[in-house]
N, C-alpha and C positions, 0 to 999 in steps of 0.2 A: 313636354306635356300637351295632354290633350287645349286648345285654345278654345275650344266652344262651351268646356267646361267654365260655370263661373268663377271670376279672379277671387273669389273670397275662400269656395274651392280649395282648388287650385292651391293659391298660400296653406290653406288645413292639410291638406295632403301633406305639401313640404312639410312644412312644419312636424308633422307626426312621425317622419321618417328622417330627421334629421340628428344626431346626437347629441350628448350634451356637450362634448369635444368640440364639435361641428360649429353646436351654437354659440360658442364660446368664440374659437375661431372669428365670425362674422362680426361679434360685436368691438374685438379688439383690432381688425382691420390686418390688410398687409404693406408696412409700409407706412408713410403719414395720410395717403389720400385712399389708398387703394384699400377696398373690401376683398376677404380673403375669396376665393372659390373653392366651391366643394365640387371637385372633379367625381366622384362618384353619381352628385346626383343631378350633375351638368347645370351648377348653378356657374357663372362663369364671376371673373375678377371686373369691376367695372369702379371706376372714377370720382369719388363723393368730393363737391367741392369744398366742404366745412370737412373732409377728415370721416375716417371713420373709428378711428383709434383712441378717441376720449383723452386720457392721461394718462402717459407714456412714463416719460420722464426718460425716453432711452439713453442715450450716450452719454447724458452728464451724471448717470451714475451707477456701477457695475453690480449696486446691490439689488435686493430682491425690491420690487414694486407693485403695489395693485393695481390692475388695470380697470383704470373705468368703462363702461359704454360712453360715445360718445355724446354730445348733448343735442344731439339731432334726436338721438335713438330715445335717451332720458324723456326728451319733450314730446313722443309719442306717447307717453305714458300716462302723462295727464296729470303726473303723481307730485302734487308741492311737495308731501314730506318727507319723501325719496331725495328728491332734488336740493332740499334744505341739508338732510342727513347726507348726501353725497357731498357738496361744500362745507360744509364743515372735516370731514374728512379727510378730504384734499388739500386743504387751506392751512392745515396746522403744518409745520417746523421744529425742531426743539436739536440746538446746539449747541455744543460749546468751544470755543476759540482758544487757540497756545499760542503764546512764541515757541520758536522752536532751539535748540541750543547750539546744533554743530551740523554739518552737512552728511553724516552718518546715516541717515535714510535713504540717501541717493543710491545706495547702492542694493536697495529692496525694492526699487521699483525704476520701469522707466515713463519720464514725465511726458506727457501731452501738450502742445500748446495751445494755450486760451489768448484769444482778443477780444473783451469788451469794453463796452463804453454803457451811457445811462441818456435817456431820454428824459429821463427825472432825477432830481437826484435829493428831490424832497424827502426826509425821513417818514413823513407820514406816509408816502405812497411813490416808492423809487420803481422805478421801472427800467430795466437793464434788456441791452441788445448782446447776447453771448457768442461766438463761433468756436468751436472746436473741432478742430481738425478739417472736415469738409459738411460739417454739421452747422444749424442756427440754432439759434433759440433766444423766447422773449419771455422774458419773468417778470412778475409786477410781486412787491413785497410790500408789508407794513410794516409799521413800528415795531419796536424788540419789548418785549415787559419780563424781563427774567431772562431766562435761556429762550424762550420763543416768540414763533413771528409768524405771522399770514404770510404764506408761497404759493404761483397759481404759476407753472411753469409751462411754456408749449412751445415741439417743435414749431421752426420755420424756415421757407427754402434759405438755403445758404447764401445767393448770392443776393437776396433781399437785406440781410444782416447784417452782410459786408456796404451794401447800399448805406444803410443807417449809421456803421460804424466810421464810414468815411464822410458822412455827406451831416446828417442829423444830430449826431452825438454828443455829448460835450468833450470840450479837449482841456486834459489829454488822456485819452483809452487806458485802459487798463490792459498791459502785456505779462503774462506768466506762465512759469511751466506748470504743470499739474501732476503731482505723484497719488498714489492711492493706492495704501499700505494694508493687507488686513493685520492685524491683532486681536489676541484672543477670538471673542463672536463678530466685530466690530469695524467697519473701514473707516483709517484714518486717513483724510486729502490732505496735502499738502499745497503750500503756494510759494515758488520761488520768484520775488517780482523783479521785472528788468524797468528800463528808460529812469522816469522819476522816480519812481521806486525798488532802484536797483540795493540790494542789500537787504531787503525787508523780505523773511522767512514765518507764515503762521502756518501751521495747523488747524485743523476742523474735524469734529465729530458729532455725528448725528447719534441722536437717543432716541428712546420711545417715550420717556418720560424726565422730568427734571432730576427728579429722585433717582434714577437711575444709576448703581453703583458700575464703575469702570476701572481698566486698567491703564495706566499713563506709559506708554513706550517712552524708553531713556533718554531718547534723545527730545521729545517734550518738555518743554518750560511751562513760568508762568503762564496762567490763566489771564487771557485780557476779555473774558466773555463779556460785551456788553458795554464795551470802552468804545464810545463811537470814531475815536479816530483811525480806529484798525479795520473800521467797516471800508468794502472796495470803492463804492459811491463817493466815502470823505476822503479816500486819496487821488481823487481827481482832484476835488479843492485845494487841498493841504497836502502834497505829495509828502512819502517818506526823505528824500534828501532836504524839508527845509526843516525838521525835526531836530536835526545839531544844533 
């Protein structure tokens, strides 16, 4: 572009010729740092140190997610009730937890392995260090009131997480495989726990609402929704082998 032209300009140009595709593209980033480029209108890909990706939520879950703007982009906007009405948005949860009855699922899916551990493991306000696979991530959660709970999930570089999971975290980690079944409309996670909670199998299913009618796959047990000792945070305290 012309540079003598003014940068206020300048951006209305772009702007006008860019699509909605396009703008969409920019504001959900490529990658967790990187802004996408639009090679057509030789905008290039360049380095956001806060992210440009907002809330992702990628690898820890195969379903469908809204992607936010990130909150560099939000706080240009000036807009409190945007910003109020996007947390609230992002911040809710609503699940419900199984036992599970027999190892009959393993063979619908193959499991991922997770290593986490908790930076907090206060129920008011837990905050977990997660990796999977070659992935980070830190989640800060609330209290549960029913099936739901404040979640505020974000990537982070991997070998930061491992940093915390080894060096910060409380002991001892949380080790398990990870299955993720679909049924009917619906993905069912699974948790197969090793070390001190070897033998200990649940289930997890996310809803839109509490009221929400579902279907129970066979091999689903009891409902423990809401039983704080099956929460991950209270088996670092309380592991599952001292439960006999």
């Amino acid at each position: 572009m012309d540079k003598s032209v003014r940068l206020e300009d300048r951006v209305s140009d772009l702007m006008s010729k860019l699509t909605l595709d396009e703008k969409i593209l920019l504001l959900k980033g490529k990658g967790i740092y990187y802004a996408h480029p639009i090679e057509r209108l030789q905008i290039k890909s360049f380095r956001m140190t806060d992210g440009p990706l907002g809330v992702a939520w990628q690898s820890s879950s195969k379903g469908k997610r809204t992607r936010f703007p990130a909150t560099i982009a939000l706080a240009a906007s000036w807009n409190k009730e945007i910003s109020f009405k996007l947390g609230k948005a992002m911040g809710k949860e609503i699940e419900r937890k199984f036992l599970v009855k027999d190892d009959t699922f393993k063979s619908l899916a193959k499991g991922t392995r997770y290593r986490q551990g908790y930076l907090n493991s206060t129920k008011e306000r837990v905050v977990r260090v997660r990796t999977i696979d070659d992935k980070g991530f830190l989640t800060v959660k609330g209290i549960t009131t029913g099936a739901t709970r404040v979640e505020y999930e974000y990537e982070i570089p991997a070998k930061d997480a491992d940093a915390m999971l080894d060096e910060l975290c409380e002991k001892p980690i949380i080790e398990k495989n990870r299955y993720k079944i679909q049924n009917a409309n619906l993905v069912w996670e699974i948790d197969e726990f090793f070390g001190e909670n070897q033998g200990l199998i649940v289930a997890e299913v996310e809803l839109e609402s509490e009221d929400q009618s579902y279907a129970k796959p066979e091999w689903v047990g009891d409902e423990v929704t809401g039983d704080p000792k099956y929460f991950n945070s209270n088996l670092i305290q309380n592991p599952y082998k001292n439960w006999q």
